[in-house]
Each structure stands twice: as structure tokens, then as C-alpha cells.
N, C-alpha and C positions, 0 to 999 in steps of 0.2 A: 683805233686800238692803242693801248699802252704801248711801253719797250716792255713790257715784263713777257716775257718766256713762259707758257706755259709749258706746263709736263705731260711727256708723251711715253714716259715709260711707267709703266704699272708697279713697278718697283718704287719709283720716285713718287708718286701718287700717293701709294701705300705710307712710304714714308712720311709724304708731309700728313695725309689723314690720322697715320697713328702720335705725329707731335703733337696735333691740333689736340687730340682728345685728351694727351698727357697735361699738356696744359689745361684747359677746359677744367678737367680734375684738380690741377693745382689751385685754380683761381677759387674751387667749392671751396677747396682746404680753407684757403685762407679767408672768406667770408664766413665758415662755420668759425675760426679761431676769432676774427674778428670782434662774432656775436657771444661767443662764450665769453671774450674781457667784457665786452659790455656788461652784460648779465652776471657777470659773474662780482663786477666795482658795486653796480645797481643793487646787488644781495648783500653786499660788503655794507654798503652804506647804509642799510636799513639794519643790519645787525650791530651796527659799532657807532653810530650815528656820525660817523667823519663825512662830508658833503664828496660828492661824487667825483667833486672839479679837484681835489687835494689827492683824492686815493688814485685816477689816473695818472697824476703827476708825479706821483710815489712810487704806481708801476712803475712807469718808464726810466724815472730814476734807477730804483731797484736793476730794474733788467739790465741797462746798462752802465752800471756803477760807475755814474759819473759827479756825487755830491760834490769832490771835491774840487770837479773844476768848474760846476755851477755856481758853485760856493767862490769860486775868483771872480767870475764873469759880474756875477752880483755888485760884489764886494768894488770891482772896476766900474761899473755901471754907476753906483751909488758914489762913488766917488766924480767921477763925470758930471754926475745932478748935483753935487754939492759946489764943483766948482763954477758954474752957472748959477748960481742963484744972487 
């Protein structure tokens, strides 16, 4: 047997069976959100003809309003390839 402790009170039982299921439930959330972006770039893309691989990387910009320091990191990158060449 493990060291792990099992639970002998029905209280404590209860408790982890009712985390288990909140979770359980969280994990649906997050694969039904998942498939909605998906479906959602894939509907994008056929209405506006922008390619799939651009509109994901748009989300995620968008969401997390970070152009300006992709926009450095770039900008540092390309500078790094330039002085190597």
C-alpha cells in the first residue's frame, strides 16, 4: 500500500466526491470553450478569408493585449539575426 491516508469519515468522503465532480464539470467548461474558439477562427476564416494560423494568433494577442511587447521581442529577435549573419 501507498503512505496515502485514506478517508474514513463520510464527511471527508463527501467532500472530496463533491471537488472531484466540480472539477469534472470545470474540465467540460473548458473543452466546450476550447471547441467554440476553434469553430468559432474555422467560421472566421471562411468568412473573411484571413488563414486560420493568423486569426488564432490575433486571438491570443487580442486577449491578452500584448502587441506591444511582441512587438519588442520581435524587433530584439531580428536584431540578434542580423547580427549573426
Amino acid at each position: 500500500m501507498t503512505g496515502i491516508i485514506l478517508p474514513s469519515s463520510d464527511v471527508d468522503k463527501k467532500r472530496i466526491k463533491d471537488c472531484m465532480d466540480e472539477i469534472s464539470n470545470s474540465y467540460l467548461r473548458q473543452e466546450a470553450e476550447r471547441d467554440f474558439v476553434k469553430e468559432a477562427i474555422i467560421s472566421l476564416e471562411d468568412d473573411v478569408g484571413i488563414p486560420k494560423k493568423y486569426l488564432g494568433k490575433m486571438a491570443r494577442i487580442y486577449h491578452k493585449q500584448n502587441m506591444s511587447e511582441l512587438v519588442s521581442e520581435i524587433e530584439e529577435i531580428e536584431a540578434l539575426l542580423e547580427s549573426v549573419k
